[in-house]
C-alpha positions in Angstrom: 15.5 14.3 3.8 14.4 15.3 0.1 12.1 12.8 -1.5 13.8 11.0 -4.3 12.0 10.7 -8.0 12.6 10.3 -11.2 14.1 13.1 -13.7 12.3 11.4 -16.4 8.9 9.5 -16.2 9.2 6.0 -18.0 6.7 4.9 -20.7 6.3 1.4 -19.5 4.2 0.9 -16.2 5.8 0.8 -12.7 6.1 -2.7 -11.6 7.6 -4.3 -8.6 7.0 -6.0 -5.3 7.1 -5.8 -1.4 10.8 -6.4 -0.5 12.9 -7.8 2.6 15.1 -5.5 4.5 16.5 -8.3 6.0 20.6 -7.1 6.8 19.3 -3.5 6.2 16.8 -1.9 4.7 19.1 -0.6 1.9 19.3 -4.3 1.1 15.4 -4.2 -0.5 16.4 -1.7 -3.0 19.4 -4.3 -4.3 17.0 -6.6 -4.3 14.3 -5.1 -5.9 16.9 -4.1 -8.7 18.1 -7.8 -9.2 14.5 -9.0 -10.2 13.9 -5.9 -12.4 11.6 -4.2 -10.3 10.4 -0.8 -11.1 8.7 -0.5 -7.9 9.3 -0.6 -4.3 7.7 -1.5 -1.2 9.5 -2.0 2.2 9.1 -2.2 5.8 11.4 0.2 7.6 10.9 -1.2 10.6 10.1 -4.9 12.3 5.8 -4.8 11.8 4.9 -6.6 14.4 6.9 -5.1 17.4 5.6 -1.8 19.0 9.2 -1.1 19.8 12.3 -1.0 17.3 15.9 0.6 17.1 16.1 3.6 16.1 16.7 4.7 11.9 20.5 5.4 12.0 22.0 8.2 10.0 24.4 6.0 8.3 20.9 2.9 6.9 19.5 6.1 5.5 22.1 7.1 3.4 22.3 3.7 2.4 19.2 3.1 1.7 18.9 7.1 -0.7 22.3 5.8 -1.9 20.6 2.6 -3.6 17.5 4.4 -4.5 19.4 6.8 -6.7 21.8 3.8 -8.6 18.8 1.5 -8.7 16.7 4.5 -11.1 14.8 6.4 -8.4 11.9 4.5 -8.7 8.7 4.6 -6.8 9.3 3.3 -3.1 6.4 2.7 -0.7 6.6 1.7 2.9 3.8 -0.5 4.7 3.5 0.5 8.7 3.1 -1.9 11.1 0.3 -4.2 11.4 -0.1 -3.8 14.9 -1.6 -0.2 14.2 -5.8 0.4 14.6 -6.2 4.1 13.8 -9.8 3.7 15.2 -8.5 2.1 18.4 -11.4 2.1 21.4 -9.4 2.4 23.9 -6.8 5.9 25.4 -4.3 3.3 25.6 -4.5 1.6 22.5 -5.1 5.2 20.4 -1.7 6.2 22.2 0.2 2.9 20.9 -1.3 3.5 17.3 -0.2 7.3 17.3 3.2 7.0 18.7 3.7 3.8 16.3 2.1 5.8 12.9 4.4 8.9 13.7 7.8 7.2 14.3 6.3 5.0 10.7 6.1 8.4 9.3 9.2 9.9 10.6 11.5 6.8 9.0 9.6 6.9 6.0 10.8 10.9 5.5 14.5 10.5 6.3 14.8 8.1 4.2 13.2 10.0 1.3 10.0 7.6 0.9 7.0 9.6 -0.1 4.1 7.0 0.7 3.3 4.9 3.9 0.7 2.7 3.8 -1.8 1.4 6.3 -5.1 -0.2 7.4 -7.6 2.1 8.4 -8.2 0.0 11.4 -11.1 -1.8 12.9 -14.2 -0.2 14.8 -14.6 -3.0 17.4 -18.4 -2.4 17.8 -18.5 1.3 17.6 -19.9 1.5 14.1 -18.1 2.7 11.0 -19.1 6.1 11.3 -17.4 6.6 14.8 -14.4 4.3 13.4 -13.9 6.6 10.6 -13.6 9.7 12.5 -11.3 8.2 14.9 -9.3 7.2 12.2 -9.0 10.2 10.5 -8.4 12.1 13.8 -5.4 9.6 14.7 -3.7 9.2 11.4 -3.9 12.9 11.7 -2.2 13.3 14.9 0.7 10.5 13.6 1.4 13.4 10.9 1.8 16.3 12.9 3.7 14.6 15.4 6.1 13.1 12.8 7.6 16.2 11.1 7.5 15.0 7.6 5.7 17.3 5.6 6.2 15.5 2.3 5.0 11.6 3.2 1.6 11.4 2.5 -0.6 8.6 4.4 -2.4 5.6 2.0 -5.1 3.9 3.4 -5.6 0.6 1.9 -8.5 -1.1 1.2 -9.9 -4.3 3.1 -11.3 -7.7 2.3 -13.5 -6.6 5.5 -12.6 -9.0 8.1 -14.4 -8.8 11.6 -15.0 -5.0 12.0 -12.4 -4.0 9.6 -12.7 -0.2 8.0 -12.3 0.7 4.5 -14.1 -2.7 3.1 -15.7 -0.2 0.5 -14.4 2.7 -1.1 -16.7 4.8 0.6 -15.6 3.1 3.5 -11.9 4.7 2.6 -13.4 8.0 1.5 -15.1 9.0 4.8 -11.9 8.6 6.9 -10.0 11.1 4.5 -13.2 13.1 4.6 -13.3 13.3 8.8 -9.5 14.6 8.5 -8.3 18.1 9.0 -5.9 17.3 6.5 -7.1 15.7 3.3 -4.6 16.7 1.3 -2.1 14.6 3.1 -3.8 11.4 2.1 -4.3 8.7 -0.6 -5.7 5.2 -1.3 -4.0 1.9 -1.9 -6.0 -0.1 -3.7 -5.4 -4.2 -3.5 -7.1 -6.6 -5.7 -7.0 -9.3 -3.7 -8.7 -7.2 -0.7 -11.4 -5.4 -3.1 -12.2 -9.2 -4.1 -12.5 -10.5 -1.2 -15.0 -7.7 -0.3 -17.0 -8.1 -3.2 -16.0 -6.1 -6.1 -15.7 -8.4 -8.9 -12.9 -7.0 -11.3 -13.2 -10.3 -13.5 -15.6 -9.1 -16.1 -15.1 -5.5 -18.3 -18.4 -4.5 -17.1 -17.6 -5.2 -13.2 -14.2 -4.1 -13.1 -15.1 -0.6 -15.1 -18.2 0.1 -12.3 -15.6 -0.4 -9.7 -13.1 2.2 -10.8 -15.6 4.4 -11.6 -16.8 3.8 -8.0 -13.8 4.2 -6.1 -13.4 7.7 -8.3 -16.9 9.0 -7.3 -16.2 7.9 -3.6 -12.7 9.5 -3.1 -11.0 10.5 -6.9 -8.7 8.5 -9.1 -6.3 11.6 -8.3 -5.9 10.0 -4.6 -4.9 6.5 -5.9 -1.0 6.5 -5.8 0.1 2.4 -5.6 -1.9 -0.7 -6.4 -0.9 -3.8 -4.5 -1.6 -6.4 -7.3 -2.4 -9.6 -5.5 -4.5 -12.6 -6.6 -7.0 -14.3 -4.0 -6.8 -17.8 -2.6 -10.4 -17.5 -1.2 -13.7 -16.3 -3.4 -15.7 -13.4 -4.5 -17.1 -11.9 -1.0 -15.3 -13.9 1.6 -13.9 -12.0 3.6 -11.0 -13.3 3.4 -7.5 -11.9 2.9 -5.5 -14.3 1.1 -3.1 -14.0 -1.7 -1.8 -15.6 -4.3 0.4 -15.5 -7.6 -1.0 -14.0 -10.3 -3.2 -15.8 -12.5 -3.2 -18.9 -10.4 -6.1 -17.8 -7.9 -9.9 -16.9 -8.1 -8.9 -13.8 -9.8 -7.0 -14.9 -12.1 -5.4 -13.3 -15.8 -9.0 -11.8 -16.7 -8.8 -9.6 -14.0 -5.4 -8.3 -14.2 -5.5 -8.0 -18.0 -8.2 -5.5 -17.1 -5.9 -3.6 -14.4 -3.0 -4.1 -16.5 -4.3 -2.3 -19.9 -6.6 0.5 -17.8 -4.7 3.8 -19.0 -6.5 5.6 -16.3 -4.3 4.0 -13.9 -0.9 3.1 -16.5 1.1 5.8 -14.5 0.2 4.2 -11.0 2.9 2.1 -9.6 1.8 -1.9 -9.4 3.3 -3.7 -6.4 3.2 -7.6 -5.3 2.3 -8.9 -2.5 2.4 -12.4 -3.6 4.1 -15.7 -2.0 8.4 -15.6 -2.2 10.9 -18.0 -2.3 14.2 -18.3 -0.7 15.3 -16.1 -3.9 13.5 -13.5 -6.4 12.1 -16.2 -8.6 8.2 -16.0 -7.9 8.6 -12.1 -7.8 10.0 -12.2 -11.2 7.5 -14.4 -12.4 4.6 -12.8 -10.9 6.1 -9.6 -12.6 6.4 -11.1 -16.1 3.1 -12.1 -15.9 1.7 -8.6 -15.4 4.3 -7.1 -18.1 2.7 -9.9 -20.8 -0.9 -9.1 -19.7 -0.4 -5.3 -20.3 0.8 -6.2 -24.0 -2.3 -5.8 -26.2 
């Protein structure tokens, strides 16, 4: 399946939010067009199953169908939470691989150029050791899926328990241990980097953090921003979120994100609480619209 983009870039930033596929996964593009989104992110499969029904032919050319009348905007997909790339057991590095590949695979019929995951957690082993099982993993996921044009983002952690990629070096060393660099990327969430003790609240902070995260892996690797605010405080290792403006974050630090032009052409995607309809995503999206306006 060809990827699906955009003849022409837009001026205005790429904004949007993580989506239900509930009734079909086509059904997240209609209803990330109803609340204006610009931006995409799905799951293409139940997360927190190791088994699912297969992708049929017929959801996937829904699904490109809708992408093309919604714009062919950026569309992201988030893989199961029950995959740990740095799994320490055979049995658990088998589930992870099989799970990341078939993740893959539905991510490339369906024309979605970006999956994203958690680089996992160590259990003990030490984050060296966790990295390069990681890397070798994720690696075997894209070999065995037979999508040569999804590329694999590894998002950032508030650094729970023994959680990899707490710090961007943290992210860099797993693409670092691959065989494949060039088949990675980083997703970079506010509320996760706050938790683990960046603080993007003041100019100074914020800058030093970019500038970090570009030293450590290259700005060139970030290709989606999950813009979340934080129910819990600077360093807590927490990982909760919350609308924008309205948690420990709050406007100063998206203002910031918002109005960085190093990142204006990287898509911004919520991850924020919902509603029985697309009222708090529309919200939460105004919100980050205003604070980009000088």
């Amino acid at each position: 399946m060809e990827t699906i983009s955009r003849q022409n870039k837009p001026q205005q930033q790429l904004i949007g939010a993580h989506m239900s596929a509930a009734g079909g996964v086509h059904k997240a593009v209609e209803r990330a067009e109803a609340a204006g989104a610009t931006a995409l992110q799905v799951f293409t499969r139940n997360q927190r199953q190791w088994n699912a029904p297969p992708l049929e032919e017929h959801d996937a050319e829904l699904f490109t169908a809708a992408v093309r009348r919604w714009g062919g905007y950026p569309v992201s997909s988030h893989a199961s939470y029950l995959i740990n790339p740095a799994a320490d057991t055979p049995e658990g590095a088998e589930r992870s691989v099989a799970l990341m590949a078939d993740e893959l695979q539905r991510a490339g019929r369906l024309g979605i150029e970006m999956v994203v995951v958690h680089p996992g957690a160590h259990k003990g082993q030490g984050e060296a050791a966790g990295a390069a099982l990681a890397a070798a993993r994720l690696d075997e996921a894209l070999e065995r899926c037979g999508s040569p044009a999804v590329m694999v983002l590894l998002e950032n952690t508030a650094g729970q328990g023994t959680m990899l990629g707490a710090s961007f070096a943290g992210l860099a060393a797993v693409i670092e241990a691959s065989r494949m660099p060039e088949r990675y990327g980083i997703c970079l969430d506010t509320a996760h980097a706050f938790g683990a003790g960046y603080d993007l609240r003041d100019a100074a902070l914020y800058d030093a953090a970019i500038r970090e995260l570009d030293v450590c892996a290259g700005l060139d690797r970030l290709r989606l921003v999950h813009a979340n605010d934080s129910l819990t405080g600077l360093g807590s290792r927490r990982d909760r979120h919350t609308h924008i403006g309205q948690g420990e974050l709050g406007e100063a630090a998206f203002r910031l994100l918002m109005r960085d032009e190093r990142l204006h052409h990287v898509p911004k995607v919520l991850e924020t609480p919902k509603g029985k309809g697309p009222e708090e995503d529309m919200m939460n999206m105004a919100v980050l619209r205003r604070l980009a306006c000088p």
